[in-house]
MITI-926684 format. One record per residue: residue in three letters; x, y, z of N, C-alpha, C in turn. Coordinates in steps of 0.2 Angstrom, whole numbers, padded with zeros to 4 digits, always signed. Example, Ala and Ser with C-alpha at 12.3 -4.5 7.8 and 13.67 -1.06 7.14 Angstrom:
2
ALA+0066-0028+0039+0062-0022+0039+0066-0016+0039SER+0064-0011+0035+0068-0005+0036+0064+0000+0039
//
This chain:
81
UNK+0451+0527+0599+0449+0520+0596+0449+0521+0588UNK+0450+0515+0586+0450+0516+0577+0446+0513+0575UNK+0443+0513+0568+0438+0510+0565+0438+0509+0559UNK+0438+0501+0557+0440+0500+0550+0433+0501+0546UNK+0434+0504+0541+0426+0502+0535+0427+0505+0527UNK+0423+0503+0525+0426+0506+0516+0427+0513+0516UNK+0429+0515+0510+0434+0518+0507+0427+0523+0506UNK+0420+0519+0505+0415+0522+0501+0412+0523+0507UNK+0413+0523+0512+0406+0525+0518+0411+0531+0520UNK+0416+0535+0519+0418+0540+0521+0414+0548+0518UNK+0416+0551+0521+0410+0558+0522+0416+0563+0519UNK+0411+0569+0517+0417+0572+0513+0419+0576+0519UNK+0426+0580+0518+0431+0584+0523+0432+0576+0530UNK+0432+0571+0528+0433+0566+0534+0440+0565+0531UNK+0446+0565+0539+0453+0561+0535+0451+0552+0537UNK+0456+0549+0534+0457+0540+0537+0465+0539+0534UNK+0466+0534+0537+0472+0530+0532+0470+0524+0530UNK+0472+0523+0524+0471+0516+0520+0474+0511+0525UNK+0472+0509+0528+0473+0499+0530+0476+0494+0525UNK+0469+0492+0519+0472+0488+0514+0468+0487+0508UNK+0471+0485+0504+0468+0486+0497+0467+0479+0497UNK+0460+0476+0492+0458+0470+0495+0458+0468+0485UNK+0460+0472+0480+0457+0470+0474+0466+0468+0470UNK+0465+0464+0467+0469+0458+0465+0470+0459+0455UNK+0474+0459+0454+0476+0458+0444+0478+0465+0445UNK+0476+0467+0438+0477+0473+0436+0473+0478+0441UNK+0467+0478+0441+0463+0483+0445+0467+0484+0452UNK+0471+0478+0457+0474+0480+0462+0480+0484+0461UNK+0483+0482+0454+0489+0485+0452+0489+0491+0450UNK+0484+0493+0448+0484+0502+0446+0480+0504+0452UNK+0477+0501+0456+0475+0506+0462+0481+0507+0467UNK+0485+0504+0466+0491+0502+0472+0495+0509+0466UNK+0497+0510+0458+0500+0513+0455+0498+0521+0460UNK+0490+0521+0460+0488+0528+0459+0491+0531+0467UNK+0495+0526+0471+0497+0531+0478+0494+0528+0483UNK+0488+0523+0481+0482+0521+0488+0484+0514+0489UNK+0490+0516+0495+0494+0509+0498+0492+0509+0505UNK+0494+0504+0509+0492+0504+0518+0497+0508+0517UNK+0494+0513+0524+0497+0519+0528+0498+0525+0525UNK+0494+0525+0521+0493+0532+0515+0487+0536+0518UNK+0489+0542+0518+0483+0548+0523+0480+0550+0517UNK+0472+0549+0520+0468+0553+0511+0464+0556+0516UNK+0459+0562+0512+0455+0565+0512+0451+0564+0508UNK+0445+0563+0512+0437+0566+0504+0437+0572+0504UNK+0437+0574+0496+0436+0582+0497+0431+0583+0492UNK+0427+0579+0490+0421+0580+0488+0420+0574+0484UNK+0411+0575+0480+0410+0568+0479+0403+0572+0472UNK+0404+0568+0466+0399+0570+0459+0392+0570+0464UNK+0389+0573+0461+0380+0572+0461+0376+0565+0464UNK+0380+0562+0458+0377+0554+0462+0381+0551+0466UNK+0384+0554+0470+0390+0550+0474+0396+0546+0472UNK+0397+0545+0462+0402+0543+0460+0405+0546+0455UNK+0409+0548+0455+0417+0547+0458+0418+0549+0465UNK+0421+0548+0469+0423+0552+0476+0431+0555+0472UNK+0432+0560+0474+0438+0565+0475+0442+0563+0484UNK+0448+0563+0479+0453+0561+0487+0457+0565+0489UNK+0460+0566+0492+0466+0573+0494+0471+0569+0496UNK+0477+0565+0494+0484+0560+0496+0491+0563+0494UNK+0496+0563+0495+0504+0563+0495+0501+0571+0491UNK+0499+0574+0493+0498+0583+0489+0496+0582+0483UNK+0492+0579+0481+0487+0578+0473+0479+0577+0473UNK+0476+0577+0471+0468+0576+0472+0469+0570+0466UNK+0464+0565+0466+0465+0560+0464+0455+0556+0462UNK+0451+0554+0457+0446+0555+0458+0445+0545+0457UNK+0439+0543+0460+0440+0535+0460+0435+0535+0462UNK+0432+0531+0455+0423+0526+0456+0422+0523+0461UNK+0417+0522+0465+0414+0520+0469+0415+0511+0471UNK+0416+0508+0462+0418+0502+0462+0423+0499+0463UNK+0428+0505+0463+0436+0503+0463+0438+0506+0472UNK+0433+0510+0474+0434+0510+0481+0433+0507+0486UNK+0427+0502+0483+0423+0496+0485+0428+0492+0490UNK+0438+0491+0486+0443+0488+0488+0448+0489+0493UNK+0446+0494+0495+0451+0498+0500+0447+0499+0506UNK+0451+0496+0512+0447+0499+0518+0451+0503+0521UNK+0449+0506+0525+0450+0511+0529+0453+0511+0537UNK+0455+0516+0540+0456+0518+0549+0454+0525+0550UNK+0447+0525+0552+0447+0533+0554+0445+0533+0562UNK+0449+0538+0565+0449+0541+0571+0440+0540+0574UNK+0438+0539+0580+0432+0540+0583+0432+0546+0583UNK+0434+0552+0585+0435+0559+0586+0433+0562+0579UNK+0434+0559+0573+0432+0564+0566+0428+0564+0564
//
């Protein structure tokens, strides 16, 4: 079974796939630039001190993204991980 939830309640070492991106103008347009499109496979591979920025592992590149800009992307992670 699958489970949709933000971008921002993921755990680090968790994988998911992007679902959809819910943010609109320019901020949806340069998050859609940076590679975080539905069906794109990330990883958290860690997260600063205060939990912002999170760190992403996507298409072989690490990628770093505020917690406000994450706020716009949900998620599908496996029940298993």
């Amino acid at each position: 079974m699958v489970e949709k939830i933000g971008l921002r309640k993921l755990k680090v070492d968790q994988k998911a796939v992007i679902h959809s991106v819910h943010a609109q103008g320019d901020l949806g347009r340069r998050i859609r630039e940076m590679g975080l499109i539905p069906g794109t496979e990330i990883v958290v591979t860690g997260r600063a001190p205060l939990r912002d920025p999170v760190a992403l592992r996507l298409n072989g590149f690490t990628l770093t993204l505020r917690n406000n800009e994450a706020d716009h992307i949900s998620v599908e992670v496996a029940d298993d991980e």
